[in-house]
N, C-alpha and C positions, 0 to 999 in steps of 0.2 A: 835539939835546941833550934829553935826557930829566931829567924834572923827578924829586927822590930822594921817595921816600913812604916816611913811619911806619907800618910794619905794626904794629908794638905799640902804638901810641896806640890807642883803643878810638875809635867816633866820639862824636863829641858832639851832635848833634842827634839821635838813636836813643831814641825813647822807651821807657822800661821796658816789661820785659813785661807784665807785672803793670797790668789797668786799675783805675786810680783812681776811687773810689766817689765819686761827683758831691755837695757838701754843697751840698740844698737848703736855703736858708731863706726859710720860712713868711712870706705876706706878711701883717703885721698890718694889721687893719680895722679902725681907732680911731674909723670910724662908727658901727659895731658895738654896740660897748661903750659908748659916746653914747647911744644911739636904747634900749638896753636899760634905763639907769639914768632916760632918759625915764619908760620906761613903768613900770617900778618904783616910779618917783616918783609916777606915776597914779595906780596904783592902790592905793597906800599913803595916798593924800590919799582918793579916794571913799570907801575902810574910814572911815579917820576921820569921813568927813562920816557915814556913814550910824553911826557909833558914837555920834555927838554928838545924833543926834534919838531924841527917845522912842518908840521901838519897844517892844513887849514880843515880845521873841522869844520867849518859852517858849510863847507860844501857840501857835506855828507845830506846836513836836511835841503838842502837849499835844492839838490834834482834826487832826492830820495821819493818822489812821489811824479817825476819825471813821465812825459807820456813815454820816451825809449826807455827808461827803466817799467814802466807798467807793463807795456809791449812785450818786455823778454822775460817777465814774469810770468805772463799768461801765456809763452809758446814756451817756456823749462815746464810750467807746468801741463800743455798739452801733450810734450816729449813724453814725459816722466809716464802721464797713463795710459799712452797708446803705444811704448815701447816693452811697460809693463804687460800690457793686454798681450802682447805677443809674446813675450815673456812666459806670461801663466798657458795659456794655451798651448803654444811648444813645450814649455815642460811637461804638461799631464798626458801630452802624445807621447814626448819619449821618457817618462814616467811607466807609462803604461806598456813601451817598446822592450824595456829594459828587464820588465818583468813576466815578459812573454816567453813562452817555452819554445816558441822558436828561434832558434838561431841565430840565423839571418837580420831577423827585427833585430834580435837583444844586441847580437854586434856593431848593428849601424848605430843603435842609439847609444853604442860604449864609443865606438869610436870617436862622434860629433860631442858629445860631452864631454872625452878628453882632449879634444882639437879645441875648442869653444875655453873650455877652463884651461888649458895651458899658454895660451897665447895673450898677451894684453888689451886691452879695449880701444887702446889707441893703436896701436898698431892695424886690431881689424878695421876700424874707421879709415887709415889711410888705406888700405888695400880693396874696400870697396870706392872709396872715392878716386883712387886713380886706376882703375881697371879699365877707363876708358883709353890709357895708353895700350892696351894692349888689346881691348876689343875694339873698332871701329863703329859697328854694328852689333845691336841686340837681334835675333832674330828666329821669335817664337812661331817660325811656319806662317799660316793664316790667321794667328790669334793677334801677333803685336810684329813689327816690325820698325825699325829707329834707330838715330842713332844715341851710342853709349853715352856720349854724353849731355843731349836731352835727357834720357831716359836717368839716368844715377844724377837725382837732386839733392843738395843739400838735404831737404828735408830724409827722402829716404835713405838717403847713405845715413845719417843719426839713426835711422828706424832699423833697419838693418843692421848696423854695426854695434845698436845696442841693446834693441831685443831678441838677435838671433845669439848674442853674449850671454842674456840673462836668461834664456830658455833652460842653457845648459845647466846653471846653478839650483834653478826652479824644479829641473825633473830630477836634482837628488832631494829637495826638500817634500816636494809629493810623494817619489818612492820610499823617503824613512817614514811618512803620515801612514803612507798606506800598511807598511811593514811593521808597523807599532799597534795595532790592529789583530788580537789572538786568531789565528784561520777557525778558531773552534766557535767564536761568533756566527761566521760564513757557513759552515759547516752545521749549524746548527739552524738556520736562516734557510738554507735550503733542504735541510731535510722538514721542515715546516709548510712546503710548497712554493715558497719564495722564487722568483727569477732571479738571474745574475744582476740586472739592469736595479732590482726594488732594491737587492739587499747592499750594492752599492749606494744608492738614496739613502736608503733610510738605516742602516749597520753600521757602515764602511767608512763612509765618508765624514758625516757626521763627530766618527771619533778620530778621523785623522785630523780633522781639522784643528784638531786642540794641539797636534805638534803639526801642523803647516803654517797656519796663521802668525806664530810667535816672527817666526823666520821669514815667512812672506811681508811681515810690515817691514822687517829691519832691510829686504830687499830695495823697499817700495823709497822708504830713507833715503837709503845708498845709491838708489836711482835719479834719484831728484838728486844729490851731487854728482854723481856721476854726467848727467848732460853737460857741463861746465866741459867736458872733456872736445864736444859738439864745435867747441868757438875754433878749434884747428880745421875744421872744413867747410868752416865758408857757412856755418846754421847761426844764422842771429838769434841769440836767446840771453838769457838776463848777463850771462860772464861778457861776452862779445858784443853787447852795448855799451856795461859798463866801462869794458876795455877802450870803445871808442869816444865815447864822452871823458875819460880821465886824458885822451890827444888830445883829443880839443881843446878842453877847459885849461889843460894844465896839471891836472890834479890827478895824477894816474892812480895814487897808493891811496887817496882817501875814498877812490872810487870802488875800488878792491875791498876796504872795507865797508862800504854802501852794499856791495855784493853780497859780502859774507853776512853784514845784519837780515836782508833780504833770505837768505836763506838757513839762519837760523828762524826765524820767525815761518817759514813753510814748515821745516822740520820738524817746530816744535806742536803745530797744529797737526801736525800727521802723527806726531806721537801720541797725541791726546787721544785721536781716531782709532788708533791700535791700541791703546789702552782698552776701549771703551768694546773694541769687538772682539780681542782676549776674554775680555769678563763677562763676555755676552757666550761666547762659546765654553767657556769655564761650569757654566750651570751642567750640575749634574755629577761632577768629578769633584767638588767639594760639600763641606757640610754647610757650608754660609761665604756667599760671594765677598773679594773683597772690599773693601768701601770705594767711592770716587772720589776724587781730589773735592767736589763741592761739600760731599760728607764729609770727610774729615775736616774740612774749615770750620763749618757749621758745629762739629762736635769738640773740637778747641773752643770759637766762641760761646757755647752753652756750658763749658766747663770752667768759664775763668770765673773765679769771686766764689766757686765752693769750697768748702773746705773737704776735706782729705776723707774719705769714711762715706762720702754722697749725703751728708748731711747741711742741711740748708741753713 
């Protein structure tokens, strides 16, 4: 016995052809919206606090273009890359010291790097600029002869006390570039014919530089504040003007902050530069460089007024 079927009933469980567009909804983050009215709240109360104390701001523009503030712009900024220069140059010696299978070498450059990095920046500053109590006389034989305190200037007590500082942080930053680097490149470089001299050019270096650069800018940063340290021995440069123009005027604390605008504004033009030579050494180690700050403006304002899908 055969059971009777409805040809003409359509089925019922036969989902339409047609797929239904999925309505997502958006999950709200009412931490979010909390944590931002926090900091709203922040920073709306420090405005005020710093509104309620007697500042005279117009000072700030009024010698913010000052020929002694210009003056100690351009000698923080002469510091900053000839302490540097000394800097990278002692580093990639005792880079290279440290990495040597001699003895000898690798100990002296352990030693001056833990001397160097344990000690302060200010402290070595004061011990080269008062060594003249204790030497009377420089006295290099037939080469140089004088005395100590001629010889130990402002200027090089700062050049000394803060590129033979930064040397030592610099030859751990070249020795992990160089050590990031498989030896099986080298090794393969020279069994191809290669000298030692090419396959550092053209191997070696090349890929270390992709871990030295990151860390050599944020050095270069740290250097340009770090001269501020300078105005305790007697080196006129941007802090140790400001400092004396805030006696004079009056206005010691708005001069301090003429200082600090001054130096965020170098910083932030150095960070631009290290951006730009990161992504310059970056080629190669990605599949697509990442954009510059002009391209991504450019690609917000080309994208405002479309609608969602790239449809015009």
């Amino acid at each position: 016995m055969t059971a009777d079927i409805d040809k003409t009933a359509g089925p019922k469980d036969v989902p339409p052809s047609g797929a239904q567009a999925i309505k997502a909804i958006p999950v709200r983050h009412y931490g979010r919206y909390v944590t931002a009215l926090i900091a709203i709240g922040l920073l709306v109360a420090i405005i005020y606090a710093f509104g309620q104390g007697k500042i005279n701001w117009h000072a700030v523009p009024d010698y913010f273009f000052d020929d002694r503030i210009m003056t100690g712009v351009g000698k923080t900024l002469l510091l900053t890359v000839l302490s540097m220069l000394i800097g990278i140059v002692g580093g990639i010696v005792l880079a290279v010291m440290r990495l040597s299978k001699n003895p000898v070498t690798s100990a002296i450059a352990w030693f001056y790097i833990w001397f160097f990095r344990g000690t302060p920046v200010l402290v070595q500053l004061f011990l080269w600029f008062n060594l003249g109590l204790v030497f009377e006389y420089i006295n290099l034989g037939p080469i140089y002869k004088n005395y100590w305190s001629d010889f130990m200037t402002p200027l090089l007590t700062a050049l000394l006390g803060l590129g033979l500082n930064e040397a030592a942080y610099m030859a751990e930053i070249c020795r992990a570039g160089l050590l990031a680097v498989d030896e099986g490149q080298t090794e393969a470089a020279h069994a191809l014919g290669m000298s030692h001299g090419k396959t550092l050019r053209r191997i070696v270096i090349p890929q270390a530089m992709r871990v030295i650069v990151p860390p050599t800018g944020n050095e270069v940063i740290n250097m340009l504040k770090t001269t501020s340290l300078v105005a305790a021995v007697q080196y006129p440069e941007l802090f140790r003007y400001a400092q004396d123009i805030g006696q004079v005027s009056g206005a010691p604390v708005e001069m301090y902050f003429l200082a600090a605008a001054w130096y965020l504004i170098m910083t932030s033009v150095l960070s631009v530069g290290q951006y730009y030579i990161e992504r310059y050494y970056a080629r190669g180690s990605s599949r697509s460089l990442p954009p510059t700050p002009w391209q991504k403006v450019k690609a917000n304002m080309f994208s405002l007024g479309r609608p969602k899908g790239g449809m015009a």
